[in-house]
C-alpha positions as CSV (number, residue, x, y, z in Angstrom):
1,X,95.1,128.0,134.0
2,X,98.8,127.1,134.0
3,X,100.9,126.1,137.4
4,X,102.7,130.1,138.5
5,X,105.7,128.4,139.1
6,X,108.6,131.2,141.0
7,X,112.1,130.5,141.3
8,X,112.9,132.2,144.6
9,X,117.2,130.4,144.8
10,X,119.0,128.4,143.3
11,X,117.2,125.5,142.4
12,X,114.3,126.4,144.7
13,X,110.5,127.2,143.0
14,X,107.3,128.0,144.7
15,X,104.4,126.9,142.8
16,X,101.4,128.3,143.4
17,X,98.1,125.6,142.4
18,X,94.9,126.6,143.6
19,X,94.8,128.2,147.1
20,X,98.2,125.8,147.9
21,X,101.4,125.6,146.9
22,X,103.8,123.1,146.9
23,X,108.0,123.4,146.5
24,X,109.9,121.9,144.1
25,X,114.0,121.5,144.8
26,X,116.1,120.4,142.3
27,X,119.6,119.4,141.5
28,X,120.4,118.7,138.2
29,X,117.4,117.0,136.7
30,X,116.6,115.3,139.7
31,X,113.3,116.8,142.3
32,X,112.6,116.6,145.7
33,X,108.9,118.0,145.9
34,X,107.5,119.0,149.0
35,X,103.8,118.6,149.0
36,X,101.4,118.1,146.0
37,X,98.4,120.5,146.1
38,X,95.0,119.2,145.8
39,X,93.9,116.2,143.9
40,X,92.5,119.0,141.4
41,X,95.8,120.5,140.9
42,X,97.3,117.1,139.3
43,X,98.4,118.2,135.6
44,X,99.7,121.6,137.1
45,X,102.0,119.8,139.4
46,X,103.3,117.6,136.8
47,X,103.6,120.7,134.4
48,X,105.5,122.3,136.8
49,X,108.1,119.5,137.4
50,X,108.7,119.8,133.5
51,X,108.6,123.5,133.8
52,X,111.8,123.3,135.9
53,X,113.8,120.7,134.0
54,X,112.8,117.6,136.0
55,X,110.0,115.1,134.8
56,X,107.7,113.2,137.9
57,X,110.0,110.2,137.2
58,X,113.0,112.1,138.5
59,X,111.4,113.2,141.9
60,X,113.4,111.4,144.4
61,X,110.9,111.5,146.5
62,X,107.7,113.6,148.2
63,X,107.8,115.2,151.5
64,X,105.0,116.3,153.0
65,X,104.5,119.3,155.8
66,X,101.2,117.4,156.7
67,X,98.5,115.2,155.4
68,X,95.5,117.4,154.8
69,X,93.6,116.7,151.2
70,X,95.0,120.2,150.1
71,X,98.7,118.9,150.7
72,X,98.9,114.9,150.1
73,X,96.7,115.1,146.8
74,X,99.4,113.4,144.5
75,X,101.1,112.2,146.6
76,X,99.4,107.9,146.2
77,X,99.5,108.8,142.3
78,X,103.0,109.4,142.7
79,X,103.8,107.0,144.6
80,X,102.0,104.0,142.7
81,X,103.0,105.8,139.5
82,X,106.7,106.0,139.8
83,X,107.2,104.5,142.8
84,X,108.1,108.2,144.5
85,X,108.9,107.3,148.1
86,X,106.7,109.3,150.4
87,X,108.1,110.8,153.4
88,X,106.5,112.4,156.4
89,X,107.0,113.1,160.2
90,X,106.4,109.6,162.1
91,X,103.2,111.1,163.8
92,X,102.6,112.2,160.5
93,X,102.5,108.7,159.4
94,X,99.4,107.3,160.5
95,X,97.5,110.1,159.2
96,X,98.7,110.0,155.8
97,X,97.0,106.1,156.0
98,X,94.0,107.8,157.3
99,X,93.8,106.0,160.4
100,X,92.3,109.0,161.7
101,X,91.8,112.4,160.1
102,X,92.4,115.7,161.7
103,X,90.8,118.6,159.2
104,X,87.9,120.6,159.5
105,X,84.8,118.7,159.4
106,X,81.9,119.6,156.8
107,X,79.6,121.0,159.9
108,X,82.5,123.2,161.1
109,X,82.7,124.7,157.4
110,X,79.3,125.5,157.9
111,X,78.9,126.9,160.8
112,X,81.4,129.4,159.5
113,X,80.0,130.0,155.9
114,X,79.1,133.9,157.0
115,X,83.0,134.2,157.7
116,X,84.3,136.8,154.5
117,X,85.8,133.7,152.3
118,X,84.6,130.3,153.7
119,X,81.9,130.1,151.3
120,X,83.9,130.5,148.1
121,X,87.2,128.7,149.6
122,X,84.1,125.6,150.3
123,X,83.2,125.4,146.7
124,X,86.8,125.8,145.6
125,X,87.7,122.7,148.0
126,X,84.5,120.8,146.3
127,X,85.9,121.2,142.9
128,X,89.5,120.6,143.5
129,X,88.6,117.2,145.0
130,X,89.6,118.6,148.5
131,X,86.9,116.1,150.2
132,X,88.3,113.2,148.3
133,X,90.2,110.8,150.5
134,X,93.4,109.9,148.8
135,X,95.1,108.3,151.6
136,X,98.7,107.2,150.6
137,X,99.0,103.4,151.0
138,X,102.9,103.6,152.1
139,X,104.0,106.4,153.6
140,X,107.9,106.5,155.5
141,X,109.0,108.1,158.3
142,X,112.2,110.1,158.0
143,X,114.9,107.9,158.0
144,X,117.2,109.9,160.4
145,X,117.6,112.6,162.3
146,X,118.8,115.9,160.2
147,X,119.1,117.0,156.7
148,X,117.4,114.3,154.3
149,X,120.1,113.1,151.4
150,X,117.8,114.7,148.9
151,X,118.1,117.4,146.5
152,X,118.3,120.8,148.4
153,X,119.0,118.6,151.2
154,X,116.0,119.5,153.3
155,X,116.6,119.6,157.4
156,X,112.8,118.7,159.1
157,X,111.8,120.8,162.0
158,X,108.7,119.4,163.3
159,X,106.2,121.8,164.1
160,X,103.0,120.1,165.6
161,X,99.5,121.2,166.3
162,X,98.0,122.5,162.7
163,X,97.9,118.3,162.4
164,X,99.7,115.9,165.3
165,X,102.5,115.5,162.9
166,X,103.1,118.8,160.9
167,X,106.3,119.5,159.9
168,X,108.5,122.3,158.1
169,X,111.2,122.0,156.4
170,X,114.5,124.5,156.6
171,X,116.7,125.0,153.9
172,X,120.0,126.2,155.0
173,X,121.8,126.5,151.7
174,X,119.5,129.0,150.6
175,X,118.3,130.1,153.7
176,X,114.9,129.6,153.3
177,X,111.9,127.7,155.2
178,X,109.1,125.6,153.5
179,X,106.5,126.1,156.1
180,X,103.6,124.1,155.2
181,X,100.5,125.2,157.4
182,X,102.5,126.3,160.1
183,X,103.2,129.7,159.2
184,X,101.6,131.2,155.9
185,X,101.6,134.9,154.2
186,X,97.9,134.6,153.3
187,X,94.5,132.3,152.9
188,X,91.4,133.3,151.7
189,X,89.5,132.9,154.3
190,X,91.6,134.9,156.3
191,X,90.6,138.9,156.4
192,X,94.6,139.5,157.0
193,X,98.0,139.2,154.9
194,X,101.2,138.6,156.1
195,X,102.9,136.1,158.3
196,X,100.2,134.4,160.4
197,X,98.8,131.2,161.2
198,X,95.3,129.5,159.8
199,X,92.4,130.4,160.9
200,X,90.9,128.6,164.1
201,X,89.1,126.2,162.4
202,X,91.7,124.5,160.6
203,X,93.5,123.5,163.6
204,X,93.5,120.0,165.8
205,X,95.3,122.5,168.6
206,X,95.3,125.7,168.4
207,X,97.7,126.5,171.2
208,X,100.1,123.8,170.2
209,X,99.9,125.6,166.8
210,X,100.9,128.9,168.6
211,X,103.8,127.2,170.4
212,X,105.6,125.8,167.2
213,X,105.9,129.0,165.6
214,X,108.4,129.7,168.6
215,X,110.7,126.9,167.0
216,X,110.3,128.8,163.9
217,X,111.8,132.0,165.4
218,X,115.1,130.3,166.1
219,X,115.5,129.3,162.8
220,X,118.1,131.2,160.5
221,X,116.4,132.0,157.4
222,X,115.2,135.0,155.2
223,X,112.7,133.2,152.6
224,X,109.8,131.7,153.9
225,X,107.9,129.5,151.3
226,X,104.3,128.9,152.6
227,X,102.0,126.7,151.8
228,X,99.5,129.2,150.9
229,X,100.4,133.1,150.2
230,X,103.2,134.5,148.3
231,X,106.8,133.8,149.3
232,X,107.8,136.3,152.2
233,X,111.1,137.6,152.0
234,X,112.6,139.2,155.3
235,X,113.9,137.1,158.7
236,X,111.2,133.9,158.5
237,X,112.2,134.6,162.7
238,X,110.4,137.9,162.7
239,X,107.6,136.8,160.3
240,X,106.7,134.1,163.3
241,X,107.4,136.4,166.2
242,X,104.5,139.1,164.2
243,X,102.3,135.6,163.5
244,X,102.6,134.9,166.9
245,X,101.4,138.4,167.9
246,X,98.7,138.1,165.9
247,X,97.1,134.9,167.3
248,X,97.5,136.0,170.4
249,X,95.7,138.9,170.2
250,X,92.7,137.4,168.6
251,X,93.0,134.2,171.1
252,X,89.6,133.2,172.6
């Protein structure tokens, strides 16, 4: 297997590892990469960063949407590595130390395995390290409010309830969004494609989930990178507005 790596704008890729992606930005030979993939993924993610014309020594630093195993994977080996800074929402923070941890536990996985999907996704997760704790040692809060000083110069828009702390990025230049967990095209434990959110037991709050995808439908953008499906093109506003239909309609 080889990372699918899809440039989508100018200096913008979506790579797809297994069942997450992660985005790479560049600008020149230089990176910002915006989450890591699973533990498992490692040598696609550092393929990938070659793949564009970059190298992991020329990431200027990792953001992450959130800290889940599936997200944060590389993130420590970057960081210790190359000395990658790792940034993050602030609420963010404390979870990427794994103070606390807010993913779906091993008996909620269960009590789902007749769901179409959770039983192969489970033994995916097993043997992409997904249950491996890697927390990262360091992590930074943004330093300031508004776009980061980082290749594709990244804006945060935090987008809280998949995790405490989640947070998309928008892209204005290119007029695309990076939406992490908040908003994705597809999962496979989801019976549905297209713009929606995870299914229920993925979430630390639900509703709060829900809520944030109205702050993504006053964003101005027409790419939305998630971190699991295909890129979506067409207004990321209207992809949230149908996501948002769809949870409500299934809400319990």
């Amino acid at each position: 297997m080889r990372a699918d790596i899809r440039q989508v704008a100018d200096g913008t890729y979506l790579v797809h590892g297994s069942n997450t992606n992660w985005i790479i930005l560049t600008e020149g030979d230089e990176a910002t990469l915006i989450d890591t993939g699973y533990p498992g993924d490692r040598a696609f993610l550092l393929e990938s960063l070659t793949e564009v014309g970059s190298a992991p020594e020329r990431v200027a630093a990792v953001l992450l949407t959130h800290a889940h195993n599936d997200h944060l994977g590389s993130a420590e080996y970057l960081r210790t590595t190359y000395g990658t800074p790792v940034l993050l929402h602030e609420a963010e923070v404390p979870h990427a130390r794994r103070e606390f941890l807010h993913q779906v536990s091993v008996g909620t996985v269960l009590r789902n395995a007749w769901r179409p999907g959770v039983l192969p996704w489970a033994v995916h997760t097993l043997r992409a390290g997904g249950t491996a704790q890697h927390p990262v040692a360091e992590p930074r809060p943004f330093p300031a409010a508004g776009a980061l000083e980082l290749p594709g110069r990244p804006v945060p828009v935090p987008t809280p309830g998949h995790t405490e702390g989640h947070c998309a990025y928008h892209l204005p230049d290119v007029g695309a969004l990076v939406s992490g967990d908040a908003l994705v095209s597809s999962h496979p434990t989801s019976r549905v494609t297209g713009p929606q959110i995870l299914p229920d037991m993925f979430h630390h709050e639900r509703s709060r989930a829900v809520a944030s995808l109205d702050v993504l439908m006053a964003l101005d953008a027409d790419l939305l990178l998630p971190g699991h499906g295909p890129v979506h093109h067409g207004p990321v506003a209207r992809a949230a507005e149908e996501a948002r239909t769809r949870a409500l309609a299934t809400a319990r």
